[in-house]
N, C-alpha and C positions, 0 to 999 in steps of 0.2 A: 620781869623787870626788877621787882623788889628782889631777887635773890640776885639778880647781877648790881645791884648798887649796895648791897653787903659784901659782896666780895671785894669791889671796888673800896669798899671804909676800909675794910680788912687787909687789902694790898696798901692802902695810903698810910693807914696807920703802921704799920710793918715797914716800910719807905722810910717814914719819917724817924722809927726807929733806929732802923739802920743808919740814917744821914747823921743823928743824933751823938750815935756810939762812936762813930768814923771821926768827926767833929770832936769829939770830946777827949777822942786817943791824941789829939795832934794839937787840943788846944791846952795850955797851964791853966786857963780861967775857967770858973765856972760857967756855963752854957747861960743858968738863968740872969745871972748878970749882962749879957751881951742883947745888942741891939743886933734883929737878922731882915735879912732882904731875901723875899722870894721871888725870882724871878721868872715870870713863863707861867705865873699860878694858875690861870686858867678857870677854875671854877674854884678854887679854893681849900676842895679835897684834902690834899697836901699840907697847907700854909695851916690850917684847924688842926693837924696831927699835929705836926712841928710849934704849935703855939706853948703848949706845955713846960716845952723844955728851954726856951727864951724867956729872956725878961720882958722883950719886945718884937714884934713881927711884924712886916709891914709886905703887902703884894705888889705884883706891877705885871700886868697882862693889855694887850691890847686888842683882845674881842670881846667889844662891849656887852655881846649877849652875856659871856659868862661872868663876866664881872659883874654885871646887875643882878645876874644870880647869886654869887657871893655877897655883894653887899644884902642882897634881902636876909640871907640867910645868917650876915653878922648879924642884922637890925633884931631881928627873928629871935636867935640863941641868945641877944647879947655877950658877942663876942667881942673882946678888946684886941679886934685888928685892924691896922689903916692898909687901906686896897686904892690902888690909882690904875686909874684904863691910860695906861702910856706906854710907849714901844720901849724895849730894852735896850736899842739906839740911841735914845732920847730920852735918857732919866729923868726924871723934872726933880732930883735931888742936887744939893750941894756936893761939894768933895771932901770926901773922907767924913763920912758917920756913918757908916753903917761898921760893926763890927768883926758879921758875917754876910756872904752873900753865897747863897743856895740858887743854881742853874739844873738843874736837873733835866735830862733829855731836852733841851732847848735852843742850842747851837744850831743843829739842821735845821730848824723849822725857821730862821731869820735870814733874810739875805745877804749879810755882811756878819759874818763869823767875828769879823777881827775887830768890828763898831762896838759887834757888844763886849767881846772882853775887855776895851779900852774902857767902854764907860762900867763893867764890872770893877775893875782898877783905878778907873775917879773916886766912886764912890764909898769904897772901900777905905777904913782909917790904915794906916801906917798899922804893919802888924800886924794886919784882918788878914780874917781865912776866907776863900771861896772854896766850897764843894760844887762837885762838877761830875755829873753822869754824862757820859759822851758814847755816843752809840758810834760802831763800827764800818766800816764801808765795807772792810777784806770779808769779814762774817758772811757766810753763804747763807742766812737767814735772815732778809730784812725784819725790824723788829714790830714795827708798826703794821704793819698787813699780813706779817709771818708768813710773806714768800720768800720761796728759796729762788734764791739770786735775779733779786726784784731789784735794788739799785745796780745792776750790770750792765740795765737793760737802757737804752734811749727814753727820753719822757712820754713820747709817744708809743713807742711799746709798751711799758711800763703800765698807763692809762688802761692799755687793750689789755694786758695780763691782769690787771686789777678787775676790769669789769667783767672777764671770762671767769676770774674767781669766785664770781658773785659776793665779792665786797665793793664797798661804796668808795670812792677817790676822795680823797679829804688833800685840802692846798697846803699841802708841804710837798717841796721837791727835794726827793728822797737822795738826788744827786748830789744835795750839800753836803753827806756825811764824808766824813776824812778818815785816813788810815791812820793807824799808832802815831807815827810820827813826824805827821801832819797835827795831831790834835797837840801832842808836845810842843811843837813850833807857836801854836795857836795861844799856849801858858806860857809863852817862855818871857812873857815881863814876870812871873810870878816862879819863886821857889818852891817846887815841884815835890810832894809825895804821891805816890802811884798806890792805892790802896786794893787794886781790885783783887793782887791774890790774897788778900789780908780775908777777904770776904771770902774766897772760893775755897779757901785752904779752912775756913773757921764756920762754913753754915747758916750752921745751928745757932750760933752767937750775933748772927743778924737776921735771923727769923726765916729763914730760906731755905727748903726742903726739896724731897721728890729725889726719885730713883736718879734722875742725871743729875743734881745737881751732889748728889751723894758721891756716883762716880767719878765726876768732876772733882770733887773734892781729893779725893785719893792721887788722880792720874793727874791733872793738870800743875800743881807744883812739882812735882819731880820733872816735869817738861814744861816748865816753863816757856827758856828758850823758842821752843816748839808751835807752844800754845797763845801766846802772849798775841800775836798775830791776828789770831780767827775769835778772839773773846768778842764775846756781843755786847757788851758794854763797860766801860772802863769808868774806873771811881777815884775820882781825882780829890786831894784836901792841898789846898794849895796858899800860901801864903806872901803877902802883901810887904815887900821888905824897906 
């Protein structure tokens, strides 16, 4: 347990650096100067890496278990982050403050795709950036249970190939995910950078290793075209106009 919840800092904080860098290629302002929204934080993992590098961070997840874990664990660290147990449908924010807002793999897991980037772009000032991990449907690797072509399947099947895995079914329906250019359609109130070969093509420069991810590196820019299709998760920096 202790060596998987080091791995877990180790991947959040890694995360949060890459979101950082991505962020920071596409923003003129300083990162510590801006006001940031995490949205989907969950236990907080995340939103603790990414505090650093803001002037200000605030969460917004709506399972109460894990939010009372984070808030103990601000009370705890004394950490200067504000955390609210509220649906990303239903922001209990005003419009326009936040400077940034952070979605990371959290699209699929919400019933209305199109609710939440609406209210991602209320609250968003004029100018604001959203970054956006959006995981793939065409991908033959689902990512969350890492079967291979586990969203192809009916939710009912799905259920049955999860439990013959011998993994546990966690309430996300894994049919929400969208293809390229579906998730495009999903931004398209917002002026669109596509970061993700920025990352395949560069690594090492956002903390990302291992023999595929190396290979990847080499072969999937010169095929783009090709490849763009089957990527397992797409990195959006997208701006508020």
């Amino acid at each position: 347990m202790k060596k998987e919840l080091r791995m877990t800092e180790i991947d959040r904080m890694k995360k949060a650096e890459k979101i950082a860098k991505l962020l920071g290629k596409n923003i003129n302002s300083e990162l510590s100067d801006l006001t940031a929204l995490d949205v989907g934080c969950y236990d907080g993992l995340l939103t603790m890496h990414l505090k650093p590098f803001f002037g200000t961070i605030v969460g917004i997840d709506p399972d109460r278990v894990a939010i009372r874990r984070f808030m103990e664990r601000i009370e705890r660290d004394k950490l200067n982050i504000k955390v609210y147990m509220a649906s990303g449908l239903e922001m209990p924010f005003s419009n326009g403050i936040f400077d940034v807002v952070i979605c990371n793999h959290v699209y699929e897991h919400v019933p209305d795709a199109d609710k939440l980037i609406y209210e991602i772009y209320r609250v968003l000032k004029k100018g604001g950036y959203l970054y956006m991990a959006a995981g793939n449907f065409v991908c033959p690797m689902e990512l969350h249970y890492q079967l291979p072509f586990l969203q192809y399947l009916p939710l009912s099947y799905g259920k049955t190939y999860i439990r013959l895995s011998g993994k546990k079914f966690i309430h996300y329906d894994y049919k929400n995910l969208r293809t390229y250019g579906q998730i495009l359609h999903l931004l398209s109130p917002f002026k669109i950078e596509d970061e993700t070969f920025e990352v395949i093509r560069h690594p090492d420069n956002y903390g990302m290793s291992g023999i595929i991810t190396t290979i990847g590196s080499k072969i999937c820019p010169m095929l783009k075209g090709l490849c763009r299709p089957f990527v397992p998760t797409y990195l959006f920096v997208c701006k508020k106009l």
